[in-house]
N, C-alpha and C positions, 0 to 999 in steps of 0.2 A: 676438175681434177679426176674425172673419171679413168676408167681403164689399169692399167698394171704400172705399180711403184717400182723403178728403176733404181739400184742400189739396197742396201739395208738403211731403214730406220733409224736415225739417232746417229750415222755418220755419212760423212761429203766423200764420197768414193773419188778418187785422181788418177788420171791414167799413169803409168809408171815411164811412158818414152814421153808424152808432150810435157807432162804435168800439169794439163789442162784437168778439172772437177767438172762432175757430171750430174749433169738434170735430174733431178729424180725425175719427174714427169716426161721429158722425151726423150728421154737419153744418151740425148748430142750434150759433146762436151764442149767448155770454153773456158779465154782465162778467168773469163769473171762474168758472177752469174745476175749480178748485180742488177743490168738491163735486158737480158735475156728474159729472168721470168716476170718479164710486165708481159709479154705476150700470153701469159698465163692468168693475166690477170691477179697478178700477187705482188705485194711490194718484199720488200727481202724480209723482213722480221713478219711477215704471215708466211713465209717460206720456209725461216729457220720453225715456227711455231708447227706448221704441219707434217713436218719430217722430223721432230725432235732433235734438234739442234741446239747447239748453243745460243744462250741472246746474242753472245757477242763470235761467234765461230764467223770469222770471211769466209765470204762466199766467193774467194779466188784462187785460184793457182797459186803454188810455193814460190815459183820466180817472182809473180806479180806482187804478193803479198812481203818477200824481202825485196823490191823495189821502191814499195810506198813506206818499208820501215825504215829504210834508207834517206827517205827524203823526207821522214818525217824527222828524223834522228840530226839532220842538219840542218833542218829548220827551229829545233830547238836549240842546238849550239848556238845558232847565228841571233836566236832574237829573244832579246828578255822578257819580251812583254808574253812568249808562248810557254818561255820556261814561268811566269807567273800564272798564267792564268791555268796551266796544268797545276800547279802547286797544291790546289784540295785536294786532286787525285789521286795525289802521289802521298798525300799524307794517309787517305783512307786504303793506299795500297802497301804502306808500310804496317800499316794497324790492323791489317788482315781485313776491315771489314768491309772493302771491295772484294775481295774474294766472297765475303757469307753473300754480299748483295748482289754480284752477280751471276753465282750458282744457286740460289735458292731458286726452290723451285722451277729450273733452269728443266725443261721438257728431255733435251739428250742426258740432262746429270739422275732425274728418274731413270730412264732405259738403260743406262750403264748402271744405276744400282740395283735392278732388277736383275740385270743381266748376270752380274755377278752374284749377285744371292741364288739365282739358279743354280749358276754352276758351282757356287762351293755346297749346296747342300746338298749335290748330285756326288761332289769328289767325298763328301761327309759318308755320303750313302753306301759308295763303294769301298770307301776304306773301313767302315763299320761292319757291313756285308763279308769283307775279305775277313774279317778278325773274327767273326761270328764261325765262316766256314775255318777255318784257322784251330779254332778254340774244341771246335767238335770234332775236324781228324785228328788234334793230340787227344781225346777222348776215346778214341778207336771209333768214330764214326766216318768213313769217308763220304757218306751218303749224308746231306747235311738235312734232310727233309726225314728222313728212316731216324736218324738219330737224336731230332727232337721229338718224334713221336715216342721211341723208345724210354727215352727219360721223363716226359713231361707224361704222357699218356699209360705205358705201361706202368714204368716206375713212382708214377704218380708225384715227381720230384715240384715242389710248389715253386711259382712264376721268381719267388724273392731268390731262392734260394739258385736256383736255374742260372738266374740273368750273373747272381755273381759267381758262379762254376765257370762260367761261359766269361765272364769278365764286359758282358754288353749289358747297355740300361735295359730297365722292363720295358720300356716304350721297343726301343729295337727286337726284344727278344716277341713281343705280341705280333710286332710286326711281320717277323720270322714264320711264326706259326702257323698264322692267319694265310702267307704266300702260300707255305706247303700243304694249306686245308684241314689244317689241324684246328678243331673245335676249343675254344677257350672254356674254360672253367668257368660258372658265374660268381659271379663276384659273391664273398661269405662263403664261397660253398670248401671247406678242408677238407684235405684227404688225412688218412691215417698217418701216411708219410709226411705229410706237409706239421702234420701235429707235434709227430714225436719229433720231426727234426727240429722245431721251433722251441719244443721242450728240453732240450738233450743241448740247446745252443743259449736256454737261459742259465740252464743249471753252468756249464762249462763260464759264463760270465759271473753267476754269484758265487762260484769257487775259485776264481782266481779273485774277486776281490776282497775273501779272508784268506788267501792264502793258503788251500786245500786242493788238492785233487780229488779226494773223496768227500762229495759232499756229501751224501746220505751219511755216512759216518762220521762226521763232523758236527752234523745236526743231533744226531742220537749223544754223542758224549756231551754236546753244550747243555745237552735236554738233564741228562744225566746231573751235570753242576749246576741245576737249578736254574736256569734262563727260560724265559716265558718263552711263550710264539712273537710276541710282539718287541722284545725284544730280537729275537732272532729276525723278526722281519725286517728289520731295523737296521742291524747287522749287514743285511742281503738286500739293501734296497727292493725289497720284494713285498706282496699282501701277505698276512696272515694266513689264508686261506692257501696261499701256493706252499707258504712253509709247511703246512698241514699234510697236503698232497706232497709233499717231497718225503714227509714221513713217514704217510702209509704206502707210499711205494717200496719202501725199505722194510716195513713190517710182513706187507704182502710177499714180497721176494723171501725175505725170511721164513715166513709159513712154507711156501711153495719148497722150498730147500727142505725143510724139514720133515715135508710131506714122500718127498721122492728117496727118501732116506732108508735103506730095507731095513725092515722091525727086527731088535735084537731078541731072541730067542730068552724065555726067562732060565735064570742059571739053576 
């Protein structure tokens, strides 16, 4: 079987005026390839094996092949003894498990599902790809390389936060980056931005679920009616220690106000 494969791989190419099927190995066509390739030294099921084919795929022309179904088709009308002894057949072909036994591990039923997994992760890629560029000119970026730099690099916007701006996973949005040569972040490594926004998006969750927009001032009056930190942590599905930092953020902001305050003259 040396030399150049005639057809593709995994199907029986037919010409469209004889309807004669074609060699793979010399690429004379006939209607049936059946005694053809012993001159190749192959019996038909080492033929369908090395071209990936079905076990059970003819290896003839469409006319030839509804002529022997024709004549098969009336030989079971005519004689009971063929409609008996097909009868297991027909039971394991109603029970579907002629179908699992004849496409398992069937060499064309691999290549077709290759085939296909190709191409929809390629149609996956570009519709991902189109929504990605999508998502960054309603952004005002029409450059979609210039405007992941600008957010991820200058603006320091972190991968979590990014990918859901953009409405694409992390895996798409690294993937993004990495195309336009944009250096990733190591992994642990926060930016400022990446901190406070992570901050600023727990607080906005543990004030809606007591039912506040202000949380610093929510915390100071509970503090005020006598509620511990542990309690209040409690309250805020949150550690003690972040209820703490959520209240010397509010004491410091207070100081700072009060500090920028011009000093009243004594009366």
């Amino acid at each position: 079987m040396d030399g150049d494969v005639h057809g593709r791989i995994g199907e029986l190419a037919c010409d469209e005026v004889t309807g004669e099927v074609q060699c793979h190995l010399c690429g004379r066509s006939f209607r049936a390839l059946g005694s053809h390739i012993r001159v190749h030294d192959l019996t038909a099921d080492a033929y369908r094996e090395a071209f990936g084919l079905f076990a059970t795929k003819a290896l003839t022309s469409q006319e030839l092949s509804e002529t022997r179904r024709d004549r098969q088709q009336r030989l079971y009308r005519r004689s009971p003894a063929t409609r008996s002894n097909l009868g297991t057949g027909q039971k394991l072909a109603r029970s579907g498990e002629l179908n699992t036994l004849t496409r398992r591990d069937s060499p064309q039923r691999r290549t077709s599902q290759l085939r296909e997994l190709k191409d929809g992760r390629a149609t996956r890629s570009r519709t991902t790809q189109e929504r990605l560029r999508t998502a960054l000119a309603d952004a005002g970026f029409p450059d979609s390389a210039a405007g992941l730099r600008t957010l991820y690099v200058d603006r320091q916007t972190s991968m979590e936060n990014l990918a859901a701006l953009l409405g694409v996973s992390r895996v798409t949005l690294r993937n993004a980056l990495l195309a336009a040569d944009i250096p990733l972040r190591a992994i642990g490594v926060n930016t400022d931005t990446g901190r406070r926004s992570r901050i600023a998006s727990n607080i906005a969750r543990a004030a809606a679920l007591v039912g506040t927009t202000d949380l610093h001032q929510w915390l100071h009056e509970r503090r005020s009616q006598g509620a511990s930190l542990q309690q209040l942590a409690t309250e805020l599905n949150r550690s003690v220690p972040w209820v703490k930092d959520r209240l010397s953020e509010r004491s410091d902001h207070e100081g700072r106000a009060r500090s920028s305050r011009p000093a009243v003259p004594p009366g």
